[in-house]
C-alpha positions as CSV (number, residue, x, y, z in Angstrom):
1,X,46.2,2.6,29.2
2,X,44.4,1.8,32.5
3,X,46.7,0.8,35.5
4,X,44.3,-2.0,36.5
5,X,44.8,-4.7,33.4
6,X,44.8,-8.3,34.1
7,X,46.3,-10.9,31.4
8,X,44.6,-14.6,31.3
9,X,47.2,-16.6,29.3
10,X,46.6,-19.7,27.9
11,X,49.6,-22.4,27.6
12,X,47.8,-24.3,25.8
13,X,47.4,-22.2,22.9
14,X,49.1,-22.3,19.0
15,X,49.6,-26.3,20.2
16,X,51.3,-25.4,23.4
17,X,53.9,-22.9,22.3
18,X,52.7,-20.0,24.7
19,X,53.0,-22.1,27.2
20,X,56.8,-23.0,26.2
21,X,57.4,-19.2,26.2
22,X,56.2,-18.8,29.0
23,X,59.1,-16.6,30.2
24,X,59.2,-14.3,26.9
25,X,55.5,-13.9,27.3
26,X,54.9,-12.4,30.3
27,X,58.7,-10.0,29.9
28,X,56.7,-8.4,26.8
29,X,53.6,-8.2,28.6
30,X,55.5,-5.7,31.3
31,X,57.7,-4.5,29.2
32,X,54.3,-3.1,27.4
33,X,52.1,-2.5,30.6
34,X,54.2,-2.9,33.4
35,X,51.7,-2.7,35.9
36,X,49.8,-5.7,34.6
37,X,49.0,-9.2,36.4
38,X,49.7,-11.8,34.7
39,X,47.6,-15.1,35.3
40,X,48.1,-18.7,33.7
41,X,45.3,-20.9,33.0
42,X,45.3,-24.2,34.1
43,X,43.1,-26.3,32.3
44,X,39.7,-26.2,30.0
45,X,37.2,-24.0,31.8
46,X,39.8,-22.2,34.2
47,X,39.8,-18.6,32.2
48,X,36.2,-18.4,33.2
49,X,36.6,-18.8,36.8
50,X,39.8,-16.2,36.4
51,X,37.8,-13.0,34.9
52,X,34.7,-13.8,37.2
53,X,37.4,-13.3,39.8
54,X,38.9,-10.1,38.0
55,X,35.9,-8.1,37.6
56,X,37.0,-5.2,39.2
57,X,39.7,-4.5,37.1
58,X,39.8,-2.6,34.2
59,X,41.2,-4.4,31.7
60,X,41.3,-8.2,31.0
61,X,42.8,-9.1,28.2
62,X,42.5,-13.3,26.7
63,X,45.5,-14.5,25.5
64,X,45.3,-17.6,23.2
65,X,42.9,-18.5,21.0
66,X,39.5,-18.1,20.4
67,X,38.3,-20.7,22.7
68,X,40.1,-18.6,25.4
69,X,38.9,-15.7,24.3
70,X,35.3,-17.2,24.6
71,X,35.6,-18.2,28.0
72,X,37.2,-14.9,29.1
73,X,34.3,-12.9,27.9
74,X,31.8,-15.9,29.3
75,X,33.1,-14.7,32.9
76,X,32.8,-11.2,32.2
77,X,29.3,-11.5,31.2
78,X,28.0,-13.8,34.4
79,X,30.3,-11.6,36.6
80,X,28.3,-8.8,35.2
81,X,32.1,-7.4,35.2
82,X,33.2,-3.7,34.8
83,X,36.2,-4.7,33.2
84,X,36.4,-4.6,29.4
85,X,37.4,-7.1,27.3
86,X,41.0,-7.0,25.5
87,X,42.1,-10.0,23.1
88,X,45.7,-10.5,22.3
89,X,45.2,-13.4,19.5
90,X,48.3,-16.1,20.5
91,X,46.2,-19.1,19.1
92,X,45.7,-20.7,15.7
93,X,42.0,-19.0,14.7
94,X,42.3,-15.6,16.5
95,X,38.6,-14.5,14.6
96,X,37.7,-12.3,17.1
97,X,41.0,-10.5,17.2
98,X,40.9,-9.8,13.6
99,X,37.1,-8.1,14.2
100,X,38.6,-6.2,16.9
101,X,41.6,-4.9,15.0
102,X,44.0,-6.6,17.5
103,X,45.8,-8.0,14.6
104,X,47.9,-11.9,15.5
105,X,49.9,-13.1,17.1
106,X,51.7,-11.4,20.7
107,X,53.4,-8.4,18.9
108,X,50.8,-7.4,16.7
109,X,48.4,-7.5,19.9
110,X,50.8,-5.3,22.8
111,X,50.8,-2.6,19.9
112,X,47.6,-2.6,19.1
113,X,46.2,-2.1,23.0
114,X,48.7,0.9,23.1
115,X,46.7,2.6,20.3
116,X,43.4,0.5,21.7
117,X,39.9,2.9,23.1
118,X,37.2,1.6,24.8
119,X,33.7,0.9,23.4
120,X,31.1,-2.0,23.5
121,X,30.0,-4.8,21.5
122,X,27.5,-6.9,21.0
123,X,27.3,-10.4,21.8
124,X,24.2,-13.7,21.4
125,X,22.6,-15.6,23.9
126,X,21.5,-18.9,22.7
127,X,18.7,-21.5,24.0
128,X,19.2,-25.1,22.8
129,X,15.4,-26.8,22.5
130,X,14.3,-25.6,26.1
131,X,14.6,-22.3,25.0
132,X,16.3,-20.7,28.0
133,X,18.9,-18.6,27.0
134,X,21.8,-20.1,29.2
135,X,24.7,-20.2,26.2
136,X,26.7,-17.1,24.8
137,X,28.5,-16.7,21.6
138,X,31.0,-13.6,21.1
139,X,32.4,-14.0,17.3
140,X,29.8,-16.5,15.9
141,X,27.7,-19.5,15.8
142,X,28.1,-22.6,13.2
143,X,25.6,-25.1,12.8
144,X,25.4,-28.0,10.6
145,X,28.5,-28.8,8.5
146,X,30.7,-25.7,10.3
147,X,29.9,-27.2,13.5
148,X,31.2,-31.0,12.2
149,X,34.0,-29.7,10.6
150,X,35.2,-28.0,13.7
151,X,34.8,-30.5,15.8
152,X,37.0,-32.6,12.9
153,X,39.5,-29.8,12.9
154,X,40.5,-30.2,16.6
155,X,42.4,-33.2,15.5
156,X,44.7,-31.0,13.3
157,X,45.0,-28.2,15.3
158,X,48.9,-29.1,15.4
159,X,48.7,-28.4,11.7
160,X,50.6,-24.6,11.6
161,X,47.9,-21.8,11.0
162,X,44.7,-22.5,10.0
163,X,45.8,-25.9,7.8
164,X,44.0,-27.7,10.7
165,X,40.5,-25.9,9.7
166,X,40.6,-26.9,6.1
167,X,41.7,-30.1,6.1
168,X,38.9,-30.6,9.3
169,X,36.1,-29.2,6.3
170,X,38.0,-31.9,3.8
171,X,37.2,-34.3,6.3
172,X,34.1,-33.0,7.1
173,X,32.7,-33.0,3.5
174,X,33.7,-37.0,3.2
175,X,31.3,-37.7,6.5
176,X,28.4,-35.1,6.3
177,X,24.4,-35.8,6.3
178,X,22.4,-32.6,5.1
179,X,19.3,-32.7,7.0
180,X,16.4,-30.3,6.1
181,X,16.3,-27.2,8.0
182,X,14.4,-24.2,8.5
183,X,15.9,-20.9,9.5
184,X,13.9,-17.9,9.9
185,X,15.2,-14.4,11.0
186,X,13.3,-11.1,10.9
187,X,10.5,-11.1,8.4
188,X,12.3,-14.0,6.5
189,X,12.0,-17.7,6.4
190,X,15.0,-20.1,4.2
191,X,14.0,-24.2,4.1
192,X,16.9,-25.7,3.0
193,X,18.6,-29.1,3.0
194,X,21.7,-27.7,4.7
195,X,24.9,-27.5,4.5
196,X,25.5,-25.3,6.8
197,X,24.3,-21.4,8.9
198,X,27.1,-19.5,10.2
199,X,25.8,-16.7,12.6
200,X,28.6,-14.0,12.6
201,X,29.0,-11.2,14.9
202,X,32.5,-10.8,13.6
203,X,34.0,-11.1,9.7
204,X,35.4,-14.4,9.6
205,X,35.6,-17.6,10.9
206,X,38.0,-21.2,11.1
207,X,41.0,-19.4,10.8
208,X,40.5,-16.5,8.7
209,X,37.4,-17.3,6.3
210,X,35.1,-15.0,5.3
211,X,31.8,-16.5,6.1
212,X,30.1,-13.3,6.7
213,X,32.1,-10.4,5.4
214,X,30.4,-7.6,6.4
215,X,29.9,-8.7,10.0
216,X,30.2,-6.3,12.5
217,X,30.3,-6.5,16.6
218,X,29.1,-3.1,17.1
219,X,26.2,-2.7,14.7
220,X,23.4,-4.7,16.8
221,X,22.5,-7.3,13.9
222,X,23.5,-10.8,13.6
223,X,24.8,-11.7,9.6
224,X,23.5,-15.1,8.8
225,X,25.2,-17.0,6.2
226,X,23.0,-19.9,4.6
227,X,24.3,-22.6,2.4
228,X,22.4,-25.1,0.9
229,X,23.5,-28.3,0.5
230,X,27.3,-28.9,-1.8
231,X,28.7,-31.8,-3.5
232,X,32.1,-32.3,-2.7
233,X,33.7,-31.1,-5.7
234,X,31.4,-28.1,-5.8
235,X,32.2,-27.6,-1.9
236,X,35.9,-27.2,-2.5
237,X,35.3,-25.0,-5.1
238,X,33.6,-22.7,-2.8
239,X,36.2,-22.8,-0.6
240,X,38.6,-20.0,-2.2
241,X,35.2,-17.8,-2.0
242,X,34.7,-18.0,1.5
243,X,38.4,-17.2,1.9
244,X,37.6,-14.2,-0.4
245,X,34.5,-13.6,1.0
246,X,32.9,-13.0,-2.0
247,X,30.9,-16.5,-2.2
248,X,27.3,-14.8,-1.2
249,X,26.4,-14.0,-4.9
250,X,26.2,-18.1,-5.4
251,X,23.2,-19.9,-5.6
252,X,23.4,-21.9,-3.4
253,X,23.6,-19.1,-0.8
254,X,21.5,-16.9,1.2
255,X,22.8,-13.9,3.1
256,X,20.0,-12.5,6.1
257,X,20.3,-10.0,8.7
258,X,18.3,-9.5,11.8
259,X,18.5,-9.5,15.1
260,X,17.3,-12.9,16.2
261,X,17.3,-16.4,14.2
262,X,15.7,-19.5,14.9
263,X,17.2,-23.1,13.1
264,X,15.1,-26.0,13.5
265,X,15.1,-29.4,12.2
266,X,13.6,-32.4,12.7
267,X,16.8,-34.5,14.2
268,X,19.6,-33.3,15.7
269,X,22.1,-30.9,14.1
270,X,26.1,-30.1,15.4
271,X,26.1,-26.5,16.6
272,X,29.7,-24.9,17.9
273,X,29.6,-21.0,19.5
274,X,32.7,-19.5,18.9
275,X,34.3,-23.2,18.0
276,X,33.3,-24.6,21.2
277,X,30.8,-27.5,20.6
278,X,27.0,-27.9,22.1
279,X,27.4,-31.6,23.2
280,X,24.5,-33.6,20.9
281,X,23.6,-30.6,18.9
282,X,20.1,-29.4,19.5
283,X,16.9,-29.5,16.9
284,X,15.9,-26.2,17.9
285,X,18.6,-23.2,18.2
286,X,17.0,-19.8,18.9
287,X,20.1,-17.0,19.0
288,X,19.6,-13.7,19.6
289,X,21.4,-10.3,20.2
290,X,22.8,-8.4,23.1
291,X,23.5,-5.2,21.6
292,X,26.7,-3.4,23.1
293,X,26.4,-5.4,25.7
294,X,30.5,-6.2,26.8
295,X,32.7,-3.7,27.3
296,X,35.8,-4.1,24.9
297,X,39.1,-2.4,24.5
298,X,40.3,-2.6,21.4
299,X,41.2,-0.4,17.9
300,X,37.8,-0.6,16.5
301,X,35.0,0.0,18.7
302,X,32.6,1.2,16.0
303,X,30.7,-0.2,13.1
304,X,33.1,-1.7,11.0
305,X,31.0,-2.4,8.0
306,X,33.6,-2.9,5.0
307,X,36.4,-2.4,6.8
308,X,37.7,-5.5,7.4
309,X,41.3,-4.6,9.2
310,X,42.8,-7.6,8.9
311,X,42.0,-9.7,6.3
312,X,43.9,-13.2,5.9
313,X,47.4,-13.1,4.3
């Protein structure tokens, strides 16, 4: 491993228990890479300003969630940073880790970075209605009901594991409007009333669900996942799919790939980027590709069609 590795830590994360192990944390952290600087975040937005200031190292690895891990890689990218990426997944969704084959949790992370390589990924860049592409998005994109429902879920997320995500969707399927949508990707074009699109650059999202399965963050595509419009009851029979991943054979799905998507819609619709929320939503979302475009440090660094390293227990 590189001697230059810088750790952003978030005490905020899995409801504020890093940040009451604060001591353990960082003695397993040397213990593993005893050269490594350890830095604590102090507040929504700080891990950005952190690894814009680390982009000389070599190494900076998020620690928390993926809301942490989102702003990590945010700095990189407007640093223009050197450094690559490195997740070690201490929060309660921990998507991007499970792409990345860092496995959860703080043990399951420290050994995976001592049999981790380095590569590049792909990330999206996302313009809201003016079209300027000023957003980024690292494991995927929800809009519609996904975006709702995680917004509801941050009021659970003291729930233990991903229980806050699904009871945020139960929640979410009481108090949602499907507007009609168009998305259009490639050479194809879906009008739907929706329920929701989830844009995935990794496998799985909310905790562990397998929106779009075959999702990879070194292939160059974006895998768009497009459900029409659910009753309730049909909804939460869905649900066990999506945790399978095998719900895309269902009617009232469409699976597309490309490497660009428009969403628009005639009012405005919720849309999260890696669980963090675009206030107001937007009525036109354009998302595209940026092929291998972050350095990463991590077990897989290749096309991981079909893999799927760590699925949910």
């Amino acid at each position: 491993m590189a001697n230059s590795t810088v750790f952003i830590v978030n005490p905020a994360a899995a409801h504020g228990r890093v940040g009451r192990r604060r001591g353990e944390v960082e003695r397993r952290i040397r213990e593993a890479v005893p050269a490594a600087v350890v830095r604590w975040t102090e507040g929504p937005g700080d891990a950005i300003r952190i690894a814009v200031e680390s982009d000389r190292e070599d190494i900076v690895v998020a620690c928390g969630g993926d809301g942490t891990v989102h702003e990590v890689a945010t700095g990189l990218v407007r640093a223009g940073s050197r450094a690559a990426l490195a997740v070690l997944g201490l929060g309660t969704g921990n998507d991007l880790a499970r792409a990345l084959g860092m496995g959860r949790g703080l043990a399951e992370g420290l050994a995976a970075m001592a049999r981790a390589r380095l590569g590049r990924m792909d990330y999206f860049r996302l313009a809201a209605d003016d079209r300027e592409f000023r957003r980024l998005a690292f494991n995927n994109v929800g809009v519609g009901f996904d975006a709702h429902a995680s917004a509801l879920a941050r009021r659970y997320k003291r729930l233990p594991g991903s229980l806050g995500y699904t009871v945020g969707i139960l929640h979410g399927l009481a108090t949602w409007k499907a507007p009609e949508v168009v998305v259009r990707g490639g050479s194809g074009e879906v009008r739907v009333p929706l329920m929701f699109v989830t844009l995935g650059n990794g496998h799985s999202s909310g905790g562990g669900y397998l929106v779009t399965p075959d999702a990879s963050p070194f292939d160059g595509l974006i895998d768009a996942c497009v459900v029409r419009r659910l009753g309730v009851v049909r909804a939460v029979a869905m649900m066990p799919r999506t945790r399978r991943g095998d719900h895309g054979t269902q009617p009232e799905v469409v699976n597309m790939r490309s490497d660009r998507f428009s969403i628009e819609c005639a009012v405005p619709v919720p849309v999260h980027c890696d669980g963090e929320d675009l206030p107001g939503g937007c009525r036109r979302l354009d998302v595209e590709i940026v092929p291998a475009g972050l350095a990463v440090f991590a077990p897989v660094v290749a096309s991981a069609r079909g893999e799927r390293p760590y699925l949910p227990e």
